[in-house]
MIVOFI-759074 format. One record per atom (N, C-alpha, C, O): x, y, z; residue in one letter. Coordinates in steps of 0.05 Angstrom, whole numbers, plus 5000, padded with zeros to 4 digits. Layout:
BEGIN
SITE|xx|yy|zz|fifi
SITE|X|Y|Z|a
...
END
This chain:
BEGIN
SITE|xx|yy|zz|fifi
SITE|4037|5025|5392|x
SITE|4046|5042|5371|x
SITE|4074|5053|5377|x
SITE|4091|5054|5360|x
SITE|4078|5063|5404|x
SITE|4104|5077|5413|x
SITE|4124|5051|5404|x
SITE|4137|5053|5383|x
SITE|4125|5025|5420|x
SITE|4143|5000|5412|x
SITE|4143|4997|5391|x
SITE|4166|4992|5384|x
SITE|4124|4998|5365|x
SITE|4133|4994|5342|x
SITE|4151|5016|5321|x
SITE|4162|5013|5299|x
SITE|4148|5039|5340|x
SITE|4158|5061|5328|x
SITE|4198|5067|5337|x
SITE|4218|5073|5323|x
SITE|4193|5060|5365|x
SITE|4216|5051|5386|x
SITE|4232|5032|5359|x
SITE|4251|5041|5347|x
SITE|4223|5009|5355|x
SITE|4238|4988|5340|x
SITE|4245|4994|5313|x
SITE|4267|4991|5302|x
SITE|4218|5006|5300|x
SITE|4232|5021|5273|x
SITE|4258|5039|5278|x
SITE|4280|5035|5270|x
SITE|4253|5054|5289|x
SITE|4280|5076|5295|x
SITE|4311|5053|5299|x
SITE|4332|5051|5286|x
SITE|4302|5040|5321|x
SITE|4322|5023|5323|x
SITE|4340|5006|5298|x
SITE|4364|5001|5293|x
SITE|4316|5002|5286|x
SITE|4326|4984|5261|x
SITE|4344|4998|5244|x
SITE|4362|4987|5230|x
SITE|4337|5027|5247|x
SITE|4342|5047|5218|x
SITE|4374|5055|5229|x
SITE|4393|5062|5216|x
SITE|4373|5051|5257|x
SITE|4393|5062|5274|x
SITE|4427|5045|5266|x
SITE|4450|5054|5265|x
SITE|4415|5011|5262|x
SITE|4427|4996|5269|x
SITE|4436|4990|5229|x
SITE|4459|4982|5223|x
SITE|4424|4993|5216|x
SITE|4428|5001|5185|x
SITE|4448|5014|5180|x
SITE|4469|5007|5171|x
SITE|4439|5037|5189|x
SITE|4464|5058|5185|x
SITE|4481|5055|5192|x
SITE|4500|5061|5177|x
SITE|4484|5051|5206|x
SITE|4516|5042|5224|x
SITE|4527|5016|5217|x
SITE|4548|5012|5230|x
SITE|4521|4997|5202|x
SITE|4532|4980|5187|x
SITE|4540|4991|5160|x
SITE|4560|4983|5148|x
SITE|4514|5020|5146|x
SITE|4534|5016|5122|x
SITE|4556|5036|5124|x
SITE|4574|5039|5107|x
SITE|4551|5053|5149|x
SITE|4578|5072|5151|x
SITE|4602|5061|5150|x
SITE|4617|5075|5136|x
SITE|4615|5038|5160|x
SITE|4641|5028|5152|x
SITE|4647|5030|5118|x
SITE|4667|5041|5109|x
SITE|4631|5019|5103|x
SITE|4631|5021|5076|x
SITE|4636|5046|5057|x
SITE|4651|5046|5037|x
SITE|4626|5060|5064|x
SITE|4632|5084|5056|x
SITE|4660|5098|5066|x
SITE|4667|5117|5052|x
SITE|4671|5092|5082|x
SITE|4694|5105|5091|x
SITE|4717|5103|5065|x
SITE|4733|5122|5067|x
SITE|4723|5082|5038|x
SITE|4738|5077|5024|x
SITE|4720|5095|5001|x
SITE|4697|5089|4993|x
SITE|4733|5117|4992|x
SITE|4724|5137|4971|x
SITE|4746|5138|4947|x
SITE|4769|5147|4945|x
SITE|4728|5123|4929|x
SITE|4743|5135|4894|x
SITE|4749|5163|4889|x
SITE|4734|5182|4884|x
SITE|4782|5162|4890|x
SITE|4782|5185|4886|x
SITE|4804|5194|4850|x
SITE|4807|5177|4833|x
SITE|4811|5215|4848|x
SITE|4826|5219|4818|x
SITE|4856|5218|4829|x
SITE|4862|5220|4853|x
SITE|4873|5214|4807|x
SITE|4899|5219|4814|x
SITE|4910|5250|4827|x
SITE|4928|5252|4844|x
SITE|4891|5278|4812|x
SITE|4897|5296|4829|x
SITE|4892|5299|4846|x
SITE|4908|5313|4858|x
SITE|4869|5292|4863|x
SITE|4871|5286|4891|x
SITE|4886|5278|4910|x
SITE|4884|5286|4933|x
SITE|4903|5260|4900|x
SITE|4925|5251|4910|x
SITE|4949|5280|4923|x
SITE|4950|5303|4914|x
SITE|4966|5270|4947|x
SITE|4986|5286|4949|x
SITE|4996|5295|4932|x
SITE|4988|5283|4912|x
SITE|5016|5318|4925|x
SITE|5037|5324|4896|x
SITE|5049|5297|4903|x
SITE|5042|5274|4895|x
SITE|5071|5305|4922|x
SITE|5097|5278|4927|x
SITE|5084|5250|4910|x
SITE|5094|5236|4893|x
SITE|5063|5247|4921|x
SITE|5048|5210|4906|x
SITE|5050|5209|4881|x
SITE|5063|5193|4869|x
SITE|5035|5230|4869|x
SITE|5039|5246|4843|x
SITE|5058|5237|4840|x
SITE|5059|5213|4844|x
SITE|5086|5253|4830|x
SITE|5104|5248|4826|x
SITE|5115|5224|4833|x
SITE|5129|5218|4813|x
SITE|5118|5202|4853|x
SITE|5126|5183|4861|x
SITE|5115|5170|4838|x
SITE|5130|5159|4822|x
SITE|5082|5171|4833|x
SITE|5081|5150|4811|x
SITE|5092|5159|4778|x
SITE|5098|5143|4760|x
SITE|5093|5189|4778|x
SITE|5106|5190|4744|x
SITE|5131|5185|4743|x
SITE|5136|5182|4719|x
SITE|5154|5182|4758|x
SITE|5175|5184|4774|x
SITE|5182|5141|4777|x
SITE|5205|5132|4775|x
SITE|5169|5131|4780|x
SITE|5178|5100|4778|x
SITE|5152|5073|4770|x
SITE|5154|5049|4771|x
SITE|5129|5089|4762|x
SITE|5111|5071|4747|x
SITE|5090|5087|4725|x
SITE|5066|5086|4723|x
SITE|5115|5102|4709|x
SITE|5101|5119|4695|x
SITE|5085|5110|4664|x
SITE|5069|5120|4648|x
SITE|5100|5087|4667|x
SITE|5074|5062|4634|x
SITE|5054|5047|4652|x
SITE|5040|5031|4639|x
SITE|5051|5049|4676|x
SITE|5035|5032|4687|x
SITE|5003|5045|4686|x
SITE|5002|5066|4699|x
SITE|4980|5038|4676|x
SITE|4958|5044|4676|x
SITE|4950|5045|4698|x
SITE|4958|5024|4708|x
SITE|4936|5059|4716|x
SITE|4919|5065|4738|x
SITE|4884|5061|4735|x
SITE|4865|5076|4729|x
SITE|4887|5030|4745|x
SITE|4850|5025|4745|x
SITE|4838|5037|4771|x
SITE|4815|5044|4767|x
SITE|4844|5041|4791|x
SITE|4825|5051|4814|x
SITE|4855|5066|4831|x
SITE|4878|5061|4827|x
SITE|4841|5089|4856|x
SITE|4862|5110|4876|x
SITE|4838|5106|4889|x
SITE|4816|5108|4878|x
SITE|4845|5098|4923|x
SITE|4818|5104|4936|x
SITE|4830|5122|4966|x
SITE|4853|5124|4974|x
SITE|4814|5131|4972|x
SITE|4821|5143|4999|x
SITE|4806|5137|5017|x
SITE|4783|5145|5016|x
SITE|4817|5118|5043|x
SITE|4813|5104|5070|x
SITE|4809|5127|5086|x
SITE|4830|5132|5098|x
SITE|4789|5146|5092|x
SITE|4794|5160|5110|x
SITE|4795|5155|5140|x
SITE|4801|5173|5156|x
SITE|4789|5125|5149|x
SITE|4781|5110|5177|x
SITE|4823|5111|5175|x
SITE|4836|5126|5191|x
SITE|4835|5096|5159|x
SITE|4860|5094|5163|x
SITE|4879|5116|5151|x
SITE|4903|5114|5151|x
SITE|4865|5135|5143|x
SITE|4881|5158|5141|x
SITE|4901|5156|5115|x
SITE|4922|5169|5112|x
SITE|4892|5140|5100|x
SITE|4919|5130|5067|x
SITE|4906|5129|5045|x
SITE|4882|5129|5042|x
SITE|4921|5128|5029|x
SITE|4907|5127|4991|x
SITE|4922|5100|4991|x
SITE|4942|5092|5003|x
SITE|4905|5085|4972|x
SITE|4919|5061|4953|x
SITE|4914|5066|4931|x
SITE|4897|5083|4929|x
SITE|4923|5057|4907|x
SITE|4936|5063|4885|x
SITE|4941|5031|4870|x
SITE|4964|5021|4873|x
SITE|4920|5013|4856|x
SITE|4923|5002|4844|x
SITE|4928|5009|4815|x
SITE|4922|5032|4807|x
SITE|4941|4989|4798|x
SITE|4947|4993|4773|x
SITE|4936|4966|4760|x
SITE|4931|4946|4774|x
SITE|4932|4969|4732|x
SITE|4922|4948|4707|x
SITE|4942|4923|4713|x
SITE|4930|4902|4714|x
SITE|4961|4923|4716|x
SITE|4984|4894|4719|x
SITE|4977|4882|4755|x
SITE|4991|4864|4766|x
SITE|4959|4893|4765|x
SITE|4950|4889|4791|x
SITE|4973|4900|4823|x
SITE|4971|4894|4847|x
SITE|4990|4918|4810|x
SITE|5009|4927|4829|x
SITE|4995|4952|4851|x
SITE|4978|4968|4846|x
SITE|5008|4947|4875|x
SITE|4992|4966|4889|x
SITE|5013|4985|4899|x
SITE|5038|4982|4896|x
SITE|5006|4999|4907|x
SITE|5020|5021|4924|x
SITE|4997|5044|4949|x
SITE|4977|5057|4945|x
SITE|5011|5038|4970|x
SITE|4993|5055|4994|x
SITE|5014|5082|4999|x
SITE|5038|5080|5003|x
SITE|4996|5109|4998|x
SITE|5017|5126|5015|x
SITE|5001|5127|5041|x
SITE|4979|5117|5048|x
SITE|5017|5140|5051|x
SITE|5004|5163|5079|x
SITE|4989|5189|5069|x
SITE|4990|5203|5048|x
SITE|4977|5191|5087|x
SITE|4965|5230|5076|x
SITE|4977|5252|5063|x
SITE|4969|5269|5048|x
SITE|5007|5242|5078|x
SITE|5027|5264|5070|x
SITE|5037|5258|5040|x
SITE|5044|5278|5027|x
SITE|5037|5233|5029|x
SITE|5039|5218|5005|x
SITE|5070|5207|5002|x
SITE|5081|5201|4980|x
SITE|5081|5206|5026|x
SITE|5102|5189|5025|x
SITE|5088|5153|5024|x
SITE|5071|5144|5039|x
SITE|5102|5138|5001|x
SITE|5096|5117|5005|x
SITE|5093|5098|5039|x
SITE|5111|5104|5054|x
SITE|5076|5079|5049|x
SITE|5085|5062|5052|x
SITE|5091|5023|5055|x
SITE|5104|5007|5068|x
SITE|5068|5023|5029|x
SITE|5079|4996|5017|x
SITE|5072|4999|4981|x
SITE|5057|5014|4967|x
SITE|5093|4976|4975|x
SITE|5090|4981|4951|x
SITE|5098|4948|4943|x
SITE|5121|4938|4946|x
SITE|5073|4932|4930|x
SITE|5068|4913|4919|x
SITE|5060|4904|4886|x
SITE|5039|4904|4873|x
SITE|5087|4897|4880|x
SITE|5074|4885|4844|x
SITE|5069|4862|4844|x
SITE|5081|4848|4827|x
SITE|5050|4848|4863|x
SITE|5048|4820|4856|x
SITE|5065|4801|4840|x
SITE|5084|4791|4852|x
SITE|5061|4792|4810|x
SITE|5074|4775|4799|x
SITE|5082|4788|4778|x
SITE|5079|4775|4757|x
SITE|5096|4820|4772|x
SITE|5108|4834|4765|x
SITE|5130|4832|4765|x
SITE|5135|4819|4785|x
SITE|5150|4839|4753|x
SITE|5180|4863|4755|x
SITE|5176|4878|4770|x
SITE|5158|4895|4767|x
SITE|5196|4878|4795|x
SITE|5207|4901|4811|x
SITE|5219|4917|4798|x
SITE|5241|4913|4790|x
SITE|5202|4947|4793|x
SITE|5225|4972|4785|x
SITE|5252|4972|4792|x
SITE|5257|4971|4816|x
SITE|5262|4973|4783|x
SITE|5288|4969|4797|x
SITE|5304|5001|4803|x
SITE|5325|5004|4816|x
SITE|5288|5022|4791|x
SITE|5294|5047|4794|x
SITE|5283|5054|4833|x
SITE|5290|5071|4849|x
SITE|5266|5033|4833|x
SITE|5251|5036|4863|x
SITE|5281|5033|4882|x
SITE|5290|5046|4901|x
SITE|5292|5013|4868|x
SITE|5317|4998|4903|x
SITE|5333|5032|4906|x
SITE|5344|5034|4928|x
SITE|5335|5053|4890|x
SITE|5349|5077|4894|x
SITE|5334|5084|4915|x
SITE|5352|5094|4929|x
SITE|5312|5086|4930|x
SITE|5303|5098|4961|x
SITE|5306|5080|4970|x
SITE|5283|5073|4974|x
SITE|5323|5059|4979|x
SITE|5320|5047|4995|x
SITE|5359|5040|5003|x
SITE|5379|5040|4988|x
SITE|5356|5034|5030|x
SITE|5387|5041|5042|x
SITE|5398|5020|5023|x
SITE|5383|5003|5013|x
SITE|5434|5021|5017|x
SITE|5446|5010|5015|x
SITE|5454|4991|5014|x
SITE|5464|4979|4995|x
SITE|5449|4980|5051|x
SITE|5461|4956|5061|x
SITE|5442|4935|5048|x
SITE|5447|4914|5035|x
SITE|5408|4949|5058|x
SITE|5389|4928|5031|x
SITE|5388|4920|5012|x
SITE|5384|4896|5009|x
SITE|5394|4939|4989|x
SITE|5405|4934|4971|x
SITE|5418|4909|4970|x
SITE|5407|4890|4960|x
SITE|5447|4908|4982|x
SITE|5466|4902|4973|x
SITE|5464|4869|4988|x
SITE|5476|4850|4978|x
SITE|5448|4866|5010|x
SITE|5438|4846|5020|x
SITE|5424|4828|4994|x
SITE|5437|4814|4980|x
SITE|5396|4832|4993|x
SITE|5391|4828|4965|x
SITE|5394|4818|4947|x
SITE|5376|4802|4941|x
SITE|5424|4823|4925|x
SITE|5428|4829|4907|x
SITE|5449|4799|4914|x
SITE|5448|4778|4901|x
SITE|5468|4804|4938|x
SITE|5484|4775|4942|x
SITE|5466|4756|4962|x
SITE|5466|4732|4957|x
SITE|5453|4764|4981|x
SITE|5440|4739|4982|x
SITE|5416|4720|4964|x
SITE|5419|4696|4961|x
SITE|5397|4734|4955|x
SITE|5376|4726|4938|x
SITE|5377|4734|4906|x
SITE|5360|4743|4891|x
SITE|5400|4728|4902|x
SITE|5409|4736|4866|x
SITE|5390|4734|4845|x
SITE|5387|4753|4829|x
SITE|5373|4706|4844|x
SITE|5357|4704|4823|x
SITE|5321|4703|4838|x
SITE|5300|4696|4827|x
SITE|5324|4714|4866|x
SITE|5299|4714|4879|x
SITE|5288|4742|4866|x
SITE|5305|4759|4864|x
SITE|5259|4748|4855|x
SITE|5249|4773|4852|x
SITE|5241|4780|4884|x
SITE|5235|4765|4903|x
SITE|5242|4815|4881|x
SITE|5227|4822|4899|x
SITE|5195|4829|4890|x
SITE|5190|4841|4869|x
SITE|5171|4818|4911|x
SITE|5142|4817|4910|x
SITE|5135|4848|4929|x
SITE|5116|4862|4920|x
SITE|5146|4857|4949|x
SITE|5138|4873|4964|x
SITE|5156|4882|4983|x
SITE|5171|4867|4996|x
SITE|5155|4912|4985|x
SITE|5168|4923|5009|x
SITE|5157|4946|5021|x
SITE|5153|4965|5005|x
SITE|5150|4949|5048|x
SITE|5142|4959|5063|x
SITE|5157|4968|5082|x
SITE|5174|4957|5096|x
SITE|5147|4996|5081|x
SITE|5166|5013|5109|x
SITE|5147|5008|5137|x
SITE|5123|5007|5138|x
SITE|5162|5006|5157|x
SITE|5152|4996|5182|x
SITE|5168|5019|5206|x
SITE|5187|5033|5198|x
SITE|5160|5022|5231|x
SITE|5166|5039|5258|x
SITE|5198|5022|5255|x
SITE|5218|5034|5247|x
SITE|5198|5004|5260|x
SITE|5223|4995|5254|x
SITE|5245|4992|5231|x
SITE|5269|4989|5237|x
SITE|5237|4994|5209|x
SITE|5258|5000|5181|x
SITE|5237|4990|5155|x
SITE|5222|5005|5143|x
SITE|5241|4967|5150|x
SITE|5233|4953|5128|x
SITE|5222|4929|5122|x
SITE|5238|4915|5135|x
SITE|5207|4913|5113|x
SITE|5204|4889|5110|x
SITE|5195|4881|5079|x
SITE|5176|4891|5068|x
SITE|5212|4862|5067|x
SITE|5216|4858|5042|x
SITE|5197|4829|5039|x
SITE|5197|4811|5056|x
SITE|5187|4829|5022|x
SITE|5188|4800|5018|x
SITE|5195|4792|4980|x
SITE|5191|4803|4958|x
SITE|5205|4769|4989|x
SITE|5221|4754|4958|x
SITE|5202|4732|4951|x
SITE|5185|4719|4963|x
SITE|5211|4731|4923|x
SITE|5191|4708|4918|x
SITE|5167|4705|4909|x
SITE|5157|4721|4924|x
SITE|5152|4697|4898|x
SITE|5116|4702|4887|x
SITE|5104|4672|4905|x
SITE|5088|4679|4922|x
SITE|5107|4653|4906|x
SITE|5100|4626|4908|x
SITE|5107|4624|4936|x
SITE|5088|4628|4950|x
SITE|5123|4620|4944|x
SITE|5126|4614|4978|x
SITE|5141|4644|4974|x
SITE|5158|4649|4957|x
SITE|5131|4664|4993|x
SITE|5141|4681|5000|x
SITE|5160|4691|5023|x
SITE|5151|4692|5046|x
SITE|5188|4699|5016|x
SITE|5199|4698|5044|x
SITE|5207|4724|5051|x
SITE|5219|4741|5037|x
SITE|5195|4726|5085|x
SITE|5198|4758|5090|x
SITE|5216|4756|5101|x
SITE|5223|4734|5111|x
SITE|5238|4787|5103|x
SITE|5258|4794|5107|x
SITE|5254|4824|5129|x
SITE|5240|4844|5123|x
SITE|5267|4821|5149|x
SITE|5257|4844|5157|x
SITE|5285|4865|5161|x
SITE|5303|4852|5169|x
SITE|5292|4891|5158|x
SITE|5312|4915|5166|x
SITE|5306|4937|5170|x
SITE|5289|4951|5159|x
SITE|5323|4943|5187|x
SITE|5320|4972|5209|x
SITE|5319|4989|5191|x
SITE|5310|4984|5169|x
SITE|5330|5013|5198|x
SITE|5324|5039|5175|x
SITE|5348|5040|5164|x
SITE|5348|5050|5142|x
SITE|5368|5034|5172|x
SITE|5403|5034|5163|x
SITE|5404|5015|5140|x
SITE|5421|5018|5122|x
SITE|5379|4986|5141|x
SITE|5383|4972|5121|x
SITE|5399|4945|5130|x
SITE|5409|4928|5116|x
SITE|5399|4948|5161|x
SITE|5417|4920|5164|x
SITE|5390|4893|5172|x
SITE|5367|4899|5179|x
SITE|5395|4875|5170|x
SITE|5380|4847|5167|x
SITE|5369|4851|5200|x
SITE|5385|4856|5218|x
SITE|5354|4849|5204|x
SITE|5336|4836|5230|x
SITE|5335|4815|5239|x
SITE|5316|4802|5229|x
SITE|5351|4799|5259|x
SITE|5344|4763|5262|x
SITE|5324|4769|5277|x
SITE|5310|4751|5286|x
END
């Protein structure tokens, strides 16, 4: 009786703790969100419909999908840090936070390339161009190219 009781427990033990990862990603509302995110999204994807905001509490971030399938992750604090429109238009009101030299990189090297994604990194930036073969680009925080 004790071993079968021993093993039940165990089982119930070993349940739970599989579905606890699962639960860590919580539906949450847009006011939940940071202000800053808030505003970040009325501020540069303000026609974009919002189907799901979830909050990762294991990784400490909100994501922020939209109806055209674009994503956006902040931090806690709700500073962005990636922001993906799949096979969208790049806001182009977005390239204003971002340095200069990127910009301007960009604009003469990849003229008729769209941008798919850019992500702030410990090191600066990493862009990627392109929908179909995607090519990443990586820059420091100044915005200069990374070989």
């Amino acid at each position: 009786m004790k071993t079968k009781l021993f093993f039940t427990s165990l089982f119930i033990i070993f349940i739970f703790m599989n579905i606890m990862p699962a639960c860590q990603n919580k539906k949450i509302g847009i006011t939940d969100l940071p202000e800053s995110s808030q505003n970040f999204i009325k501020q540069y994807f303000p026609l974009d419909s919002i189907t799901s905001i979830t909050s990762d509490s294991k990784n400490k971030k909100y994501k922020v999908e939209f109806f055209n399938r674009s994503e956006i992750s902040f931090n806690t604090k709700g500073s962005w840090e990636e922001i993906n429109v799949k096979q969208n238009p790049f806001p182009i009101a977005l390239l204003d936070i971002l340095p200069a030299n990127l910009f301007q990189h960009l604009v003469i090297t990849y003229p008729k390339k769209p941008i798919s994604a850019i992500q702030k990194t410990s090191y600066g930036y990493e862009v990627k161009i392109g929908f179909s073969p995607k090519q990443e680009i990586k820059f420091n925080l100044q915005g200069d190219v990374i070989k």
